[in-house]
N, CA, C and O of each residue as an XYZ file, in Angstrom:
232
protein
N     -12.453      6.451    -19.585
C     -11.554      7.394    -18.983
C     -12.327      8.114    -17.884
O     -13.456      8.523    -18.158
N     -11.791      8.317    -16.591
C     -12.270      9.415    -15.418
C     -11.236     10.720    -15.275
O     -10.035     10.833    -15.032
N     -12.497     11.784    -15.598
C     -11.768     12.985    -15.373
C     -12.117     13.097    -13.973
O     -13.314     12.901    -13.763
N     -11.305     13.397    -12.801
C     -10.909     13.521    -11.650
C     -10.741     15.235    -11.258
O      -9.592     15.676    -11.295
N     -11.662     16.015    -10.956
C     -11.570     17.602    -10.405
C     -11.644     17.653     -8.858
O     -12.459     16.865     -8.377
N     -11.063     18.302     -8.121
C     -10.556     18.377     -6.598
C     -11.036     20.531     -6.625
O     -10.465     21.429     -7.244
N     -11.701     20.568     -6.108
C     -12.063     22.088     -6.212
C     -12.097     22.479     -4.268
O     -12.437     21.704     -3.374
N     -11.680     23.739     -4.152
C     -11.952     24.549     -3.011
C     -13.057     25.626     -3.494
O     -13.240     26.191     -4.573
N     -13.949     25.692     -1.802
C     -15.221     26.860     -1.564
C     -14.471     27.979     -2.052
O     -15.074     28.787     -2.758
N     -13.238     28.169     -1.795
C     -12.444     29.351     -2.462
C     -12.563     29.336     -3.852
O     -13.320     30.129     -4.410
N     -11.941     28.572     -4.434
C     -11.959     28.476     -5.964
C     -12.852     28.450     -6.544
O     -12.930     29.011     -7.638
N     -13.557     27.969     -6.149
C     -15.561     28.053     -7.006
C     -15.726     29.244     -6.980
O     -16.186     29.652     -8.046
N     -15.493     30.333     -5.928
C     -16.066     31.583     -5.587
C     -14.968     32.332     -6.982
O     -15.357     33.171     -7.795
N     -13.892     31.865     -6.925
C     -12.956     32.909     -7.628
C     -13.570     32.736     -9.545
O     -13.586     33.517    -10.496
N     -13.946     31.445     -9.366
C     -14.301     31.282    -11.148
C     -15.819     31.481    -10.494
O     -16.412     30.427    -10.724
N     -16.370     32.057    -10.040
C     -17.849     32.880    -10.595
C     -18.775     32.055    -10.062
O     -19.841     32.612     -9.799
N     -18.691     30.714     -9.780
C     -19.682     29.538     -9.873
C     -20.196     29.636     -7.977
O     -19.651     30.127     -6.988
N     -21.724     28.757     -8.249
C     -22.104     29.289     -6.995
C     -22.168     27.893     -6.004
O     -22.404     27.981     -4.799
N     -21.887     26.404     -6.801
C     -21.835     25.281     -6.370
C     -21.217     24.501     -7.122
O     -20.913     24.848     -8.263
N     -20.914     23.307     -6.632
C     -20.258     22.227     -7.935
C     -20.878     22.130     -8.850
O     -20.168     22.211     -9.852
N     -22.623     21.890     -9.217
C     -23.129     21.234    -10.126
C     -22.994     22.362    -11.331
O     -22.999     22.020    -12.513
N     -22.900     23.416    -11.009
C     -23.237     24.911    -11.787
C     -21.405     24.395    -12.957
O     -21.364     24.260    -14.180
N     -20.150     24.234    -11.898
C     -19.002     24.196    -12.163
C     -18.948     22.712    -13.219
O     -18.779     22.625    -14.436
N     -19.156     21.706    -12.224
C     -18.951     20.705    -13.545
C     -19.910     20.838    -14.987
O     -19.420     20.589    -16.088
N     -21.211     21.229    -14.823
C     -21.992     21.563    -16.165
C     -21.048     22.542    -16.712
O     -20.667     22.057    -17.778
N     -20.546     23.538    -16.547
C     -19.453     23.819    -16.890
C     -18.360     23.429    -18.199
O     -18.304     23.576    -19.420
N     -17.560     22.847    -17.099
C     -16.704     22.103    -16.821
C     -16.477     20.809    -18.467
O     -15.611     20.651    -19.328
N     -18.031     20.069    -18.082
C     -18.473     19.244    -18.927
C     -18.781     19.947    -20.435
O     -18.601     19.260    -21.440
N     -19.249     21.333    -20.553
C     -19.731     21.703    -21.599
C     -18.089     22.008    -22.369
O     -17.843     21.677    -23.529
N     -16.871     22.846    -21.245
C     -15.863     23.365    -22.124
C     -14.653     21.904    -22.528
O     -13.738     21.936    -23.351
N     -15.166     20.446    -21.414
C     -14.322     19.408    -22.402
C     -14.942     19.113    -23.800
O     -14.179     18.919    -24.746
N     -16.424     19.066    -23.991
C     -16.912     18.593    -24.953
C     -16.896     19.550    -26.448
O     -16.763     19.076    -27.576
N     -17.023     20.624    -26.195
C     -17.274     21.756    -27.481
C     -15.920     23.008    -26.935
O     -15.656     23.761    -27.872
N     -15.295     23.238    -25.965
C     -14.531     24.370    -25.971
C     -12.924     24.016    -26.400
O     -12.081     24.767    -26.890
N     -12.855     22.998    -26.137
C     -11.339     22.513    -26.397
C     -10.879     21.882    -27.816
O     -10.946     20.737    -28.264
N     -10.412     23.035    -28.310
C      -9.898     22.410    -29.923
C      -8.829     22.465    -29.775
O      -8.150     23.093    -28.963
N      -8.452     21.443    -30.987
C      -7.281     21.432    -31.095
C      -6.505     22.346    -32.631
O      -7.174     23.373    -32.742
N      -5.671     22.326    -33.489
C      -4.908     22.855    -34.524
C      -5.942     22.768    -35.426
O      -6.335     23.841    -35.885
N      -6.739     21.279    -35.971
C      -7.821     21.528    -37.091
C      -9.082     21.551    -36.753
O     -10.040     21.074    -37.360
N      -9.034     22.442    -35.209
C     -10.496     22.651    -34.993
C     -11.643     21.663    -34.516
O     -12.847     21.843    -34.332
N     -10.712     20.405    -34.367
C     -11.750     19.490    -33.635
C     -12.207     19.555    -32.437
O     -11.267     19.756    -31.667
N     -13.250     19.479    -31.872
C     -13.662     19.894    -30.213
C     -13.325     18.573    -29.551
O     -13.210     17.595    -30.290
N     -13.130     18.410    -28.076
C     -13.072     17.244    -27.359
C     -13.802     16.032    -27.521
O     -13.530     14.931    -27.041
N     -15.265     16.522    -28.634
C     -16.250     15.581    -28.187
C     -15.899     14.417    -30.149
O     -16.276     13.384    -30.703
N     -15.000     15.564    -30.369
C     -14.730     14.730    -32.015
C     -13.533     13.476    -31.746
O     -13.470     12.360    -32.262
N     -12.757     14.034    -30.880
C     -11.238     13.152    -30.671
C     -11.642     12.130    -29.274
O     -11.666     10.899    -29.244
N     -11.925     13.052    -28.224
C     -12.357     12.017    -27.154
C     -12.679     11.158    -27.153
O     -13.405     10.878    -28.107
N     -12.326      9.710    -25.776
C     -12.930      8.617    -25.903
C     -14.047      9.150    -24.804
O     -13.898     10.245    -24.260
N     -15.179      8.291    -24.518
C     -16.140      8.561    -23.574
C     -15.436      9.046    -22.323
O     -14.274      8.654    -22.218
N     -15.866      9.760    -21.429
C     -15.134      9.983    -19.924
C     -15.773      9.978    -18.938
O     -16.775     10.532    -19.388
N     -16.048      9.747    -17.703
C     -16.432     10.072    -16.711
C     -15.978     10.988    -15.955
O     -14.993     10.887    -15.224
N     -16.833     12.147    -16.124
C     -16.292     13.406    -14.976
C     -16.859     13.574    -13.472
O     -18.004     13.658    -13.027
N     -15.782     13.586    -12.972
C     -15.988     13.560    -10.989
C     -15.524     14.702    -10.438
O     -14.310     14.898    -10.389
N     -16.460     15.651     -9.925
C     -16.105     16.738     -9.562
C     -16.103     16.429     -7.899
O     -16.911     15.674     -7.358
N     -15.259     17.009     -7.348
C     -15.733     16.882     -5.274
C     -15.033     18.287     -4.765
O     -13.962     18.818     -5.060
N     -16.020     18.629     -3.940
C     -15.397     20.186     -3.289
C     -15.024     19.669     -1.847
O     -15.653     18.941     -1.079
N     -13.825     20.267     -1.732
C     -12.581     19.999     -0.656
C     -13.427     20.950      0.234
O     -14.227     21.748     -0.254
N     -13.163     20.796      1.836
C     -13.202     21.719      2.687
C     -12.257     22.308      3.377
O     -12.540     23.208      4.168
């Protein structure tokens, strides 16, 4: 699976982050351990492998 992120210099600035790499480490940490679901499983229990692609728009 490819996770696909499209970000603006705006939007990085508004979530705190000071470059992409800062955002997808991120990014990568809240698919793997922040996202549960009803019995508490994190992304990294249900998920299949993914490839995440972050690119900042100008």
């Amino acid at each position: 699976m490819k996770v696909t992120v499209e970000v603006t210099p705006h939007e990085l600035e508004e979530m705190g982050f000071d470059d992409v790499g800062e955002f997808k480490g991120h990014l990568r940490h809240q698919l793997d351990n922040g996202v549960a679901n009803d019995d508490g499983e994190s992304g990294q229990d249900w998920m299949v492998h993914y490839e995440l692609d972050v690119t900042l728009l100008s």
